[in-house]
C-alpha positions in Angstrom: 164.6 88.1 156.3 165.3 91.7 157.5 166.0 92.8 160.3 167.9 95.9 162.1 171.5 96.0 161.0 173.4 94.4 163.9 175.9 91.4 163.6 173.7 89.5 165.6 170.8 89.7 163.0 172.6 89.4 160.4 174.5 86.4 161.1 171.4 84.6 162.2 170.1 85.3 158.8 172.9 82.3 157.8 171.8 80.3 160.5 168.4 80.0 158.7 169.3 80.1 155.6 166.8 81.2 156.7 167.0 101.0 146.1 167.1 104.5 146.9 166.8 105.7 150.9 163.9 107.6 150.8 163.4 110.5 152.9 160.4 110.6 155.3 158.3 113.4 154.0 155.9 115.1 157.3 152.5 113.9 157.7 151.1 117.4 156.2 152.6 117.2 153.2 149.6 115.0 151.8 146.0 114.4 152.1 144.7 112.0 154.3 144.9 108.8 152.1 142.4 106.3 153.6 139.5 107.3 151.1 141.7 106.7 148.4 142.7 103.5 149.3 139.5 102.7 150.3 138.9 103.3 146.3 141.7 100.6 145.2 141.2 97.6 148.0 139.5 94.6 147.5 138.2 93.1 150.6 139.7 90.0 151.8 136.6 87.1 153.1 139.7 84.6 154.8 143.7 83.5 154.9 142.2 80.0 155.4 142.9 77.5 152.5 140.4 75.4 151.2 138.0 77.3 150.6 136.6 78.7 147.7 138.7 81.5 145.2 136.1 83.9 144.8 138.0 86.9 146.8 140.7 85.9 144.9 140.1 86.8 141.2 141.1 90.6 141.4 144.3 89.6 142.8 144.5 86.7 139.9 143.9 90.0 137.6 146.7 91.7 139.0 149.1 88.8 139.0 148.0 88.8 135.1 150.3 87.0 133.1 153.9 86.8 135.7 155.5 84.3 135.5 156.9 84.3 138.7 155.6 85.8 142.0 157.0 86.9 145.3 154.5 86.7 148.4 156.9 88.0 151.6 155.8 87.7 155.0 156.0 90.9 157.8 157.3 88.3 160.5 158.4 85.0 160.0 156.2 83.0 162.1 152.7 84.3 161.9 149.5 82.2 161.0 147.9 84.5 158.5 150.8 85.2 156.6 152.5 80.9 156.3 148.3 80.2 155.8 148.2 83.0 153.3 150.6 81.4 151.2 149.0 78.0 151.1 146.0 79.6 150.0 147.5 82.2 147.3 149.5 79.4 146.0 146.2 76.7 145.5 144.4 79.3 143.8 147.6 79.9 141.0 148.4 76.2 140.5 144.5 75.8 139.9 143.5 78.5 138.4 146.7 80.3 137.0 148.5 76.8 136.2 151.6 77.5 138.6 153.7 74.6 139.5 156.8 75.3 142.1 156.4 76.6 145.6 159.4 78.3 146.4 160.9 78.9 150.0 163.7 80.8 151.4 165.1 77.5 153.1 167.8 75.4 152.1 168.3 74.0 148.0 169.3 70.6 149.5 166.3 70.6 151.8 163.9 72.1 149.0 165.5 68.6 147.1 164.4 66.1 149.9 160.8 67.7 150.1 160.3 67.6 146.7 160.9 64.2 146.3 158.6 63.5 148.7 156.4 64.7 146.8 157.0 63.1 143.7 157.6 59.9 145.1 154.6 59.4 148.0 157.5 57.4 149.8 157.4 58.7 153.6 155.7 61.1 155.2 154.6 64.7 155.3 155.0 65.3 158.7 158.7 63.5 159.0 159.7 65.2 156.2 158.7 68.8 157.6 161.0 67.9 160.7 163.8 66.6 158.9 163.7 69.7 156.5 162.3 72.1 158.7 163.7 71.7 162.1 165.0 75.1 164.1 163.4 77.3 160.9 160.5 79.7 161.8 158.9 77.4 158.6 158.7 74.3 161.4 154.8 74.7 161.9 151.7 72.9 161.3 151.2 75.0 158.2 153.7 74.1 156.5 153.1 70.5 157.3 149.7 71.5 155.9 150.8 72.9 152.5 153.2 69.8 152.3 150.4 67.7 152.5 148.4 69.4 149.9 151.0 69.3 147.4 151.0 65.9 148.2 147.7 65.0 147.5 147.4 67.2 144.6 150.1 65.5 142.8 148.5 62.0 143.7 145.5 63.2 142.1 147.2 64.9 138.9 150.0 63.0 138.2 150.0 64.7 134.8 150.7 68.2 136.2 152.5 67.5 139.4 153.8 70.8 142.2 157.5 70.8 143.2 159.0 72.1 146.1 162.1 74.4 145.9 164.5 75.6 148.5 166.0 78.8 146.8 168.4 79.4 149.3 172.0 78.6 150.5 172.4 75.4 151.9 173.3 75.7 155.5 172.6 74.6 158.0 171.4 71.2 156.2 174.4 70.1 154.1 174.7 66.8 155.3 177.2 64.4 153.5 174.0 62.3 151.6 173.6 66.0 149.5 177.8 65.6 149.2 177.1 62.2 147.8 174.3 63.8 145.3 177.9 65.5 143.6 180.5 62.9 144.2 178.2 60.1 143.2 178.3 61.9 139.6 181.8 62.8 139.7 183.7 60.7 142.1 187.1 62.6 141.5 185.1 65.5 143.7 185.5 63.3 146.9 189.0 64.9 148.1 187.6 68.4 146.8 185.2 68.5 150.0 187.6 66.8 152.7 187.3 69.1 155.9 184.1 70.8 154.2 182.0 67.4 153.9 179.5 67.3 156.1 178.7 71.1 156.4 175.2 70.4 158.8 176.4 72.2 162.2 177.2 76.4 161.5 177.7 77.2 164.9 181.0 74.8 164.8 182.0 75.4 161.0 181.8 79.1 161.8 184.1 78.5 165.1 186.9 77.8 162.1 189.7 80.3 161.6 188.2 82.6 158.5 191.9 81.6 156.4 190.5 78.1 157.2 186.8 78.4 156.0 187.7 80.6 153.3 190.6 77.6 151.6 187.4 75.0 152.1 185.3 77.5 150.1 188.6 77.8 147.2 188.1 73.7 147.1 184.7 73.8 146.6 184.5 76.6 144.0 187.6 74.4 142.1 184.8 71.4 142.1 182.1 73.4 140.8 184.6 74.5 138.2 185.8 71.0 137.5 182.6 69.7 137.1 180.7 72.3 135.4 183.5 72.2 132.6 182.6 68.5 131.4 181.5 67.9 127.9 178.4 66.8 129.0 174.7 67.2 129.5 171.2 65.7 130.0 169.3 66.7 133.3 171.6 64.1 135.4 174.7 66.4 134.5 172.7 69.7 134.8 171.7 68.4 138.3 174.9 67.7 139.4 176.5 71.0 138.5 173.4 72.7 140.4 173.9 70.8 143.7 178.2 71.4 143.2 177.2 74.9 142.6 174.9 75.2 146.1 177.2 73.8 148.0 180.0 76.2 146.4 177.8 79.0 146.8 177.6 78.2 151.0 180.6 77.7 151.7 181.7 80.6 150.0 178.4 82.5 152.4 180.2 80.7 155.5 183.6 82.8 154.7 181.9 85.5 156.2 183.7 87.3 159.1 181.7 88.5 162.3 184.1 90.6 163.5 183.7 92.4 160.4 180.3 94.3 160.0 181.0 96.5 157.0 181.2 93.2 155.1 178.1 91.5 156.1 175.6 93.6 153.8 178.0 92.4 150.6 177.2 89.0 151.7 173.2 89.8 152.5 173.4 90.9 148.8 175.2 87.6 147.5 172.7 85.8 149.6 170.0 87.4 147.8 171.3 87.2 144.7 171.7 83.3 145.0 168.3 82.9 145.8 167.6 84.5 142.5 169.6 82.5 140.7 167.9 79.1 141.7 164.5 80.3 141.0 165.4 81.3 137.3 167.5 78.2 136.9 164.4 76.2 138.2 162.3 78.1 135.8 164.9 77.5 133.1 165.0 74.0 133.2 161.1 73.2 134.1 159.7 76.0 132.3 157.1 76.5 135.5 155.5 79.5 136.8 156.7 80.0 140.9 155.4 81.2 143.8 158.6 82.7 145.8 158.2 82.8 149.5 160.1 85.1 151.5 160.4 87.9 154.2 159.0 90.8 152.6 162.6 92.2 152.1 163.4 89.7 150.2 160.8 89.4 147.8 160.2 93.4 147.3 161.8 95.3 144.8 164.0 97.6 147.7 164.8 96.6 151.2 163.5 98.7 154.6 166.9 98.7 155.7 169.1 98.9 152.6 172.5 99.3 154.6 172.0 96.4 155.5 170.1 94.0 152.4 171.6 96.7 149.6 170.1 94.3 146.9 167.1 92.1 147.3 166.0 88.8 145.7 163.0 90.6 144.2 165.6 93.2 142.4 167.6 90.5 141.1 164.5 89.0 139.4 163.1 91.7 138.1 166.2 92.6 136.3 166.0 89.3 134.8 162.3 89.3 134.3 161.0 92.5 133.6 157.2 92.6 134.1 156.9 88.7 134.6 158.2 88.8 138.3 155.6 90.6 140.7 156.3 91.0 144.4 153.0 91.3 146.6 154.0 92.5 150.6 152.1 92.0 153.0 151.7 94.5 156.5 149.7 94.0 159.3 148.1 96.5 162.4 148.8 94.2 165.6 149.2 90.5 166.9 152.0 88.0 167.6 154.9 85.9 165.7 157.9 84.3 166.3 161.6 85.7 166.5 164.5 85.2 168.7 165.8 87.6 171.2 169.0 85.7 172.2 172.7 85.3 170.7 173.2 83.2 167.7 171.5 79.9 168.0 168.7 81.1 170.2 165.2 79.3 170.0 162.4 80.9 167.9 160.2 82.6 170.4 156.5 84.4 170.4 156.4 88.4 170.5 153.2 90.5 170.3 153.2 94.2 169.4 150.4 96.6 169.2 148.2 98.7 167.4 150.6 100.5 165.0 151.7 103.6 165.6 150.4 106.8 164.4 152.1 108.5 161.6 153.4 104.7 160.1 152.1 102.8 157.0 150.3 100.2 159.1 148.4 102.5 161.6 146.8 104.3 158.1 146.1 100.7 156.2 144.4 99.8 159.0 141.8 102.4 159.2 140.7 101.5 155.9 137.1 100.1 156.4 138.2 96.6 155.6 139.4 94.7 158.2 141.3 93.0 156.3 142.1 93.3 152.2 144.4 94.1 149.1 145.2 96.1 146.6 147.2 96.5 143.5 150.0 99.4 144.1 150.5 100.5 140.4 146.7 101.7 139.8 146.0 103.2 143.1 144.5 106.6 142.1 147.1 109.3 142.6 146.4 110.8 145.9 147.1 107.3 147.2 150.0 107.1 145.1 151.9 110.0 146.5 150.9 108.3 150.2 152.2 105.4 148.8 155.3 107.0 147.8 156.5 108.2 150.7 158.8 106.8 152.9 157.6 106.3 156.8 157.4 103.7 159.1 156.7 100.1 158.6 157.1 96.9 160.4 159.9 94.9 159.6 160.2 92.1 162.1 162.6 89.2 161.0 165.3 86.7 162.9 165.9 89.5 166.0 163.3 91.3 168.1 163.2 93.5 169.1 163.3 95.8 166.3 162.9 99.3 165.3 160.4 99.9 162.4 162.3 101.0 159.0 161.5 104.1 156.7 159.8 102.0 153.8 157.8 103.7 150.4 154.9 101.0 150.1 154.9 101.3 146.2 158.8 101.4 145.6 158.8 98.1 147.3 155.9 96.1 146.0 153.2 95.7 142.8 150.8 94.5 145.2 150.0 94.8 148.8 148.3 92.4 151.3 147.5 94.2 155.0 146.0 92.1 157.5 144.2 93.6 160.8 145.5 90.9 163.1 147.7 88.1 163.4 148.5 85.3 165.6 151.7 83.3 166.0 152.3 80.7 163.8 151.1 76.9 165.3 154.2 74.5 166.5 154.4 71.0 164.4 152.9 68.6 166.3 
């Protein structure tokens, strides 16, 4: 999720958890692009799922044959973009046979969701606030794609969706997902004393850094004790995945406020984690993901890349090649959600404006469309160089408000998704 490089924004990034600087080049220096563009979009009919794909097929063309792709978000907490995703994703798991949703929320939250389900046993809408709770992702549309996975799987039991939280594990870490380790291992019990249950950050981060920083040694020791075994089987393989999360956090949660010029080193880790657990979910399942994230996640380079030096999306397409493809998504004007208060503050509803003149929203949105896409690598060239260029774009995450960031459209994404308006994103009821 990024935001403007400040230690408040970038320390709230834990508590969710949830490239080359360009040089703006003057607005002279090109042609006006909009014909061009005009040229290369395809005209988007709805965000609404359940409906039928037929907009959809040029995108499904330009998707081709990845394996795995990333579909960001401009805010986190706007209708379009979380309905968006519901939609994007029914149309690959029924026509491009995809089979993982994956979220930038918690692995051992992703794990309780998923088995939901797999199993049936509860319900959609407790499961959303037991996972979701104090995430931008605790709306009725996310209650709604839960409950389509749901009922897909009931009615495919042969090809059934999963659920994946790709991220780090706080703030849910609660000692049932310690149990998930230890119940493997038992010996790993006295490895997480003082760590075990790791479900409140606000206190765990009031530890002494020396403190949090010999919890995180323990854990990494457990990881390394249990990863060593001469075993395997999925059971095993499991085991060392959730050791390794919770390894992975605590190590996170070592990070020192009072020490900015660290914080993008552990933006990058962060990134790079999430990485990791898509391609070990991948690995093990073999399925083609959908990765949902802020937009500077899932892109290839970061708007503010002081701050997010190495993205998700960068991590994956090193591994990946041209089987990862990152789709953005922009909008002109409308509301979301964000917080405007220390750490801890409530997420809260913004609106902004018509885009400004001169940035890459207030040009997309003068394309006759209202709203539409359109595949970045084929654009014909005099969009290409406007598509090159570094200017200002929207790039609202965890703190607003927020300055716009100098972003090159097609350095960031394959694909890109502007929408003319949005509203905020609805509360769970």
């Amino acid at each position: 999720m990024a935001t403007q490089l400040s230690r408040r924004a970038l320390l709230a990034t834990a508590v969710v958890v949830t490239g080359t600087l360009l040089t703006p080049l003057s607005a002279q220096a090109a042609p006006d692009p909009v014909r061009a563009l005009e040229q290369a979009a395809h005209p988007l009919r709805h965000t609404e799922p359940g409906r039928d794909h037929a907009d959809l097929r040029a995108l499904g063309r330009m998707i081709g044959a990845a394996t795995v792709v990333g579909l960001g978000e401009a805010t986190h907490g706007s209708h379009e973009f979380f309905a968006m995703k519901e939609r994007v994703f029914r149309y690959l798991v029924q026509e491009k046979g995809f089979r993982a949703f994956a979220l930038e929320m918690s692995w051992p939250a992703g794990l309780k969701i998923n088995e939901f389900l797999q199993t049936g046993n509860g319900d959609a809408r407790a499961i959303a606030k037991e996972t979701l709770s104090g995430s931008p992702w605790d709306r009725e549309e996310f209650v709604s794609l839960i409950e389509w996975m749901r009922e897909h799987n009931r009615r495919n039991p042969g090809r059934t969706v999963h659920f994946v939280g790709d991220d780090l594990g706080a703030p849910r870490v609660g000692a049932e997902f310690f149990d998930r380790v230890t119940g493997y291992l038992p010996a790993l019990a006295e490895y997480y004393t003082g760590l075990r249950p790791l479900d409140d950050v606000f206190a765990y981060l009031g530890k002494p850094v020396r403190e949090r920083r010999l919890l995180a040694e323990r854990a990494r020791q457990a990881l390394d004790l249990i990863s060593g075994l001469p075993r395997h089987g999925e059971q095993f393989e499991l085991a060392v995945q959730n050791a390794r999360s919770i390894a992975e956090t605590a190590h996170f949660l070592t990070v020192d406020p009072a020490d900015p010029a660290g914080l993008a080193e552990f933006q990058r880790f962060r990134d790079e984690v999430m990485a990791r657990n898509v391609l070990w979910w991948q690995r093990r399942t073999g399925h083609k993901i959908l990765v949902s994230a802020h937009n500077g996640h899932v892109g290839y380079v970061s708007g503010t890349p002081a701050a997010y030096p190495k993205t998700q999306g960068a991590f994956l397409r090193d591994r990946l090649g041209a089987d990862y493809l990152p789709i953005g998504f922009s909008f002109d004007r409308g509301s979301f959600l964000s917080k405007d208060t220390a750490l801890g503050g409530d997420w809260k509803q913004f609106s902004v404006g018509a885009a400004e003149p001169g940035s890459n929203e207030h040009t997309l949105d003068r394309v006759r469309h209202r709203d539409f896409y359109l595949d970045l690598r084929t654009a014909p060239p005099s969009a290409r160089a406007w598509l090159d260029t570094a200017r200002p774009t929207r790039d609202i995450g965890t703190g607003f408000p927020v300055e716009p960031s100098d972003l090159a459209l097609r350095r960031a994404y394959d694909v890109l998704i502007h929408l003319h308006q949005v509203r905020a994103a609805e509360p769970r009821k």
